[in-house]
Structure formats: C-alpha cells, structure tokens
N, C-alpha and C positions, 0 to 999 in steps of 0.2 A: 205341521202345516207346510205344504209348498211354500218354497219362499216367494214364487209368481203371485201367492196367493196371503199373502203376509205381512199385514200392516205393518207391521214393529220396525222390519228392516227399512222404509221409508221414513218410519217417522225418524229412526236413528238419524235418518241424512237430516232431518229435518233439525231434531236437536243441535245436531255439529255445524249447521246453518247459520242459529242464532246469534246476535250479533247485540248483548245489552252491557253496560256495563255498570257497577253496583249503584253509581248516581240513577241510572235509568232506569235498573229494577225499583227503587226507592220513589222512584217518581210513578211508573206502576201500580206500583201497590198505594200509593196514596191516591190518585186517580177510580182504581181500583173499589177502593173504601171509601170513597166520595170524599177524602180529605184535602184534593187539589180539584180544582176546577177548569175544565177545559175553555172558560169563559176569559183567566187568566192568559195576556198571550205570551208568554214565559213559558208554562204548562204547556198550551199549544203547539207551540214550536220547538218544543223537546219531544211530544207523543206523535207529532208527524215528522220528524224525522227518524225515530227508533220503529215505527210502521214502517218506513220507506226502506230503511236499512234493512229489514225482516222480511222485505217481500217474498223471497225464494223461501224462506222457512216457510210462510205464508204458505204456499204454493203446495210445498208437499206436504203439510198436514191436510193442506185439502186435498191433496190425491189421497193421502191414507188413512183418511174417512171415506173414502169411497172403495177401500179393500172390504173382502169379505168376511176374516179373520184377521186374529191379533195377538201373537205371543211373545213377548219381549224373552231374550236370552237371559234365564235365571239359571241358575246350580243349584238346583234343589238335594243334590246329594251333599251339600256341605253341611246340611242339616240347619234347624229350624234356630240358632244362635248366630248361621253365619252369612243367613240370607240376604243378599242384595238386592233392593228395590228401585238404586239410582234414579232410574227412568220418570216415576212420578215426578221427580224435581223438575224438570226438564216439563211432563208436560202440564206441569201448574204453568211454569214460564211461556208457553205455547198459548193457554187460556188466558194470561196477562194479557199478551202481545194482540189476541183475539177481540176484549173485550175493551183495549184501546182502540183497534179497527172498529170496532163496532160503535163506539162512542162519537168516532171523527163522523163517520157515513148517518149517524145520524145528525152529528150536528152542521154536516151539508145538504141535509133533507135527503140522501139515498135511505131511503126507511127500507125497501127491500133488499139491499145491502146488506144496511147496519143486521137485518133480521138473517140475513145467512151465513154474517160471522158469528153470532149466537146461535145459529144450527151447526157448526161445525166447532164451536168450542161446547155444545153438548155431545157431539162424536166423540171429542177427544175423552173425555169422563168414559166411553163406554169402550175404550182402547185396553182399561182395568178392567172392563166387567169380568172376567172368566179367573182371574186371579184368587188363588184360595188362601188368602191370607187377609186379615183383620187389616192390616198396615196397607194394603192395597185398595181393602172396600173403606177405608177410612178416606183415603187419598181420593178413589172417585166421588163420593159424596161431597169434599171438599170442592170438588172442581165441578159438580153439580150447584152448588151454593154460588160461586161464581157467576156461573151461566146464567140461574136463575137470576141472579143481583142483577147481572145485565141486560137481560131480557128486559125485565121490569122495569130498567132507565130507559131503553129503545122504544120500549111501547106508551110508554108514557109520554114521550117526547115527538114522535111518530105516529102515523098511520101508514102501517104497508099492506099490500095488496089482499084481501081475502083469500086468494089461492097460496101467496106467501105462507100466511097464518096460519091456514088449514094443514099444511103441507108438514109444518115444524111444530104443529099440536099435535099431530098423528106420529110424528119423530120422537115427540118427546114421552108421548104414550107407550111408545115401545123400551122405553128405559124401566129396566125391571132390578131393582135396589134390593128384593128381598131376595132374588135366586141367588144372587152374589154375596149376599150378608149368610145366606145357608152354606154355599161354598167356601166359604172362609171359613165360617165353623168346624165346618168339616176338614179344613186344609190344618185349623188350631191342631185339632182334637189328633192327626194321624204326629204333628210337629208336636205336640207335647207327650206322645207314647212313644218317640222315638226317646225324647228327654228320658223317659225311664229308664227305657233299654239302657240308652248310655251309661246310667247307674248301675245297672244289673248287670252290665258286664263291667264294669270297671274294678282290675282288683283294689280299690280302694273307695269304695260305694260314699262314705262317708263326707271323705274327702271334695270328693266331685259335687255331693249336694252342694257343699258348702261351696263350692266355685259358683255352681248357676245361683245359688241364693242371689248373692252377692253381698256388698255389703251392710248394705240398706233393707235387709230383708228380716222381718222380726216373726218366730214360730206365736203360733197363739196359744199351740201346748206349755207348756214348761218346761222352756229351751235348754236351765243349767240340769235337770235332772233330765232330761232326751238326750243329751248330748254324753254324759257320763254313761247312763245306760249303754248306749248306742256305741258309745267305744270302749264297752269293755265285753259284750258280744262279738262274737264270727262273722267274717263278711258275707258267708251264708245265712247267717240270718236278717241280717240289715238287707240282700238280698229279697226273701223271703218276705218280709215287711213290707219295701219296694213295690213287690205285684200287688199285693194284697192292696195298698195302695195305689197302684195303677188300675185295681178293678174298680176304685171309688173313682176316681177321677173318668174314668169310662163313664160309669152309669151318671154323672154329671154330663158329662161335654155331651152327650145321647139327647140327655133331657134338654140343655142349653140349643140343639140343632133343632127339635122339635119345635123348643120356647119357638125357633127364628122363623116358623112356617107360619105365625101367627100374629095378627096386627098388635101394635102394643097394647091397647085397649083391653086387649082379653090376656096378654100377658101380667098386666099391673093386678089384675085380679088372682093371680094366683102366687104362690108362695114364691120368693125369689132364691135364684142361686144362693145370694148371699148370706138369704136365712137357713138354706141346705148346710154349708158350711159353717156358721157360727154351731151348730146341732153338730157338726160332727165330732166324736169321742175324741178325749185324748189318746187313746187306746186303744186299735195299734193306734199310731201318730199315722199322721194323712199329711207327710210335713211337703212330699213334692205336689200334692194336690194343692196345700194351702197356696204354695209358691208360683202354681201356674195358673189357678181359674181364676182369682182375681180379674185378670185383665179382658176376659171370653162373658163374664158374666151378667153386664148391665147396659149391653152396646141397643137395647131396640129403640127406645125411645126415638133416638138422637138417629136411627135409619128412617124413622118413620116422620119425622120432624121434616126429611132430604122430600121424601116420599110426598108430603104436603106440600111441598113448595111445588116440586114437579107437575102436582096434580093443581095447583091453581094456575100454574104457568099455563099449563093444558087450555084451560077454563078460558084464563084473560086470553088467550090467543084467536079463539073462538069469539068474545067477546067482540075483540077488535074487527075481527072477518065479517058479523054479522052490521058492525056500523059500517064496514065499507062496502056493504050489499047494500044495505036498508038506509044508509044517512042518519042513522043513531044507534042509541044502545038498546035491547030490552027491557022492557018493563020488569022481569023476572029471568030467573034459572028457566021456569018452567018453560016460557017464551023461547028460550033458545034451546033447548032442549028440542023441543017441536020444530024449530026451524031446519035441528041440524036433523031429526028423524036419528037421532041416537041419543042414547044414556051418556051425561055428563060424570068424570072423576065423584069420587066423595071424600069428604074431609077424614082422613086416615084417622083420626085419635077420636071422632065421634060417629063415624058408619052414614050422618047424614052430608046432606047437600049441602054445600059452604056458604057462608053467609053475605049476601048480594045487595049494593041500593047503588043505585043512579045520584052522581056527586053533579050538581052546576053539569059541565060538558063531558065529564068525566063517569068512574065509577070506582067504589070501593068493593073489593073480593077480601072476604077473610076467614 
C-alpha cells in the first residue's frame, strides 16, 4: 500500500498522540461499562479533560478513517509464535477515548456529534478488517461491541438528524465480520503448516513438539507410551508421522474455513470440529493437530453474536431517522421497511426479522 495511501502510518502518529494515564484508562473503562456515571461531577471532570488532552489523537484517527486502506507493520516472516499485534491495544484505547467523546456530545445535546464519534470509533474496528489472524478478528469484533454499547447509549439519550442516521446505518452495513473471520482462518491454517514445517525440519522433531506444546498442554493419546515410542524411533520417522499429521490438520482447517462462510445457525446443525477431533485415532498420533485446532475450532457463534448487534444497530438507526422524518416511531418492521423502499438486516442466529414493539416514547429491538 502507498503510504499516501495508508491508514496505519497515521493512526501510528495517532497512537504516539495519546495522552491517558492508568487512573484515566480506569476511569474509561468504567465509564466505558457504565460503571461510572458522567452524571457524577468527579467522572465529569476527569472525561473532559482526558477528551481535551486527546484532541490531536482525536484528529488523526479521524483523518485515518478517512484513508482508503489499512496495514499496520507486522513481521510476518517471524512466523506464527512471534507475531506482533501491539497496534490493537492502542486502538481499543482510540475507541475508549471515542466513546467518552461520544458520551460528553451527548450529554450537551450535540446528538449529531455524539453520532459521528460512533461513526468513526466503527472505522476504527475496520482498521483490522484485512488482518488474517484470529487475534486480529478477535480484537475488531471487541472494538465492534464497544461501538455498538455506545451507539445504543447515544441513541437512547438523543435524536440526531435522519440524514446522520441514514448515513452511519449504511456505514455500519458495510462492516463485513465474516470475510474477516474467513481470512483469519485462513491466515491460522497457512500459521499452523508452517508450525509443522518447523518440526519437520528440525533435527530434533521431538523436542521442538514439546517447546510449542508447552507446559500446559495435555495429548489425549497416551502421552507416557507416545512419548517412549516416539523416542526411541528415527527422527525420520517422527518426521514422517509429522505430515501424515499435517494432512489431518489440513482437511480440518479446509473444513473449519468452509464451516466460516456459513451463518452459525446452519453451522450448530452440523457435526463440530471438536467431535472431528475427539474421533480421531490414536494411531498415527495427530499430537500437533491436537495442539493447534483447539483454538480455530468453535469461534462462529461469538462472530455471529458481533454480527447481531451490527445488524440491529443498523435497524435502531433507521428507526430513529424515521421518528425524525415522521414525529414517531412505526407501527412495525414492515412500516419501515416500506418507508425506506429497502430490505431491513435479519437477526443472524434465526434467518428472520428481529423482534420490534413501540415502548411509552420509545422502542424495544431484539
């Protein structure tokens, strides 16, 4: 990526910006989790001066949400035990910082504000999207859950402009959770065939299992006759074992990519990794398969879970936009459905339309 053209290198300045120090991440994250109250003026006058201090960080994450691309400087040649992800930390702390902006602007009535620092703390989430790593789509979905937390207190709290709303429902529609949950799979799957390699060529095959185990890592074979075995054969055969077992852990990670192209709904209906694995022989031993799919094998739910919130953010957005055309809510989904002349999101884990009633001046989406 041109760096003219390269979100990361800004957000970098943006990170080296910030200006919190662990009282004020503490106060964040309570804020954050609705544990402190900006009603408090204690609270208050600690999350408006830590906004104030942040302004310039402020600044250039919103210019690099406004880049076209996004690739943070990784080493991917150090291979898949030495990878650095630093950056996510950084822009959780970004989303903090956002979602206290977003809280002050509403609680001085800028509702279209508070609404477009929740449009750009959902950029920041999509700063990971391209990232082929589990630890990456883990971290954007985290900072999607944010977003959504805070959208959901703006909107509740606010009315911003129907074009606002229209604008960051169409935003938030474009967040796609499953291309990224497939790229990572596939980023696992190339990071744990290196893992072999490095066995396969190690002149002590053995040995090196035993390092990535680590210590905490228990075979489901029968570990005191595997390991006798196993050291008292040729490193050409424990080799040989090795692929044999890297072709199982293939036709797993293949199927687990697959699983990822499908809503969970139709995933829980069929047989799980896990029950792939418990089935498989002791014989040969699948001991670096046992020791890597674990972690690659049971991630949909909890994407599709991110997926649901996204998609009723969607909805309540639209909702609001339609009381700030029409001076209320809809009677129904269907009603605004017709109003907007497009198809509303569906609730990811049931395939239908999410469940809707009109509360007092309000409404309940779930």
């Amino acid at each position: 990526i041109p760096d003219s053209e390269n979100a990361a290198l800004v957000y970098q300045q943006a990170f080296d910006s910030l200006r919190l120090t662990d009282e004020e991440r503490e106060t964040l994250r309570q804020v954050v989790r609705g544990e402190a109250d900006l009603a408090d003026p204690a609270v208050l006058g600690r999350i408006r001066g830590l906004v104030q201090a942040n302004r310039r960080a402020l600044e250039l994450v919103g210019q690099a949400t406004r880049m076209p691309q996004c690739r943070f400087p990784v080493d991917w040649e150090a291979g898949p035990q030495a990878v650095r992800i630093t950056h996510v930390v950084w822009a959780r702390e970004c989303v903090w910082v956002l979602s206290a902006q977003a809280a002050l602007l509403a609680r001085d009535a800028q509702a279209d504000g508070a609404l477009q620092a929740c449009a750009t703390a959902f950029a920041v989430s999509e700063s990971l999207a391209q990232e082929p790593l589990i630890g990456s789509q883990d971290s954007r979905q985290m900072l999607v859950h944010l977003a959504c937390g805070t959208l959901e207190d703006v909107l509740c709290r606010t009315q911003p402009s129907a074009s606002q709303c229209l604008r960051l429902a169409e935003a938030v529609g474009k967040i796609d959770l499953q291309s990224g949950h497939i790229a990572a799979m596939e980023g696992e799957r190339a990071g744990g065939l290196s893992l072999f390699e490095m066995v396969r060529s190690s002149p002590q095959p053995l040995t090196t299992i035993r390092l990535l185990a680590g210590d905490g890592f228990a075979l489901r074979s029968p570990a005191a006759w595997l390991d006798a075995a196993l050291t008292a054969v040729q490193p050409a055969l424990i080799r040989y074992l090795t692929a044999v077992d890297a072709l199982t852990y293939l036709r797993l990670m293949n199927r687990a990519v697959d699983l990822g192209r499908l809503p969970y709904r139709e995933v829980a209906r069929r047989p799980s990794l896990d029950e792939e694995l418990d089935r498989l022989p002791h014989f040969p031993p699948h001991t670096m398969t046992d020791l890597i799919m674990p972690y690659c094998s049971e991630p949909w739910m909890e994407r599709d879970w991110h997926v649901a919130r996204l998609n009723l953010a969607q909805v309540a957005l639209r909702l609001k936009a339609y009381r700030a055309a029409h001076g209320g809510y809809p009677a129904s989904l269907s009603v605004l459905e017709g109003a907007l002349e497009k198809p509303l999101p569906l609730d990811p884990f049931s395939g239908q339309p999410f469940g809707y009633g009109r509360e007092g001046n309000g409404f309940l989406l779930y």
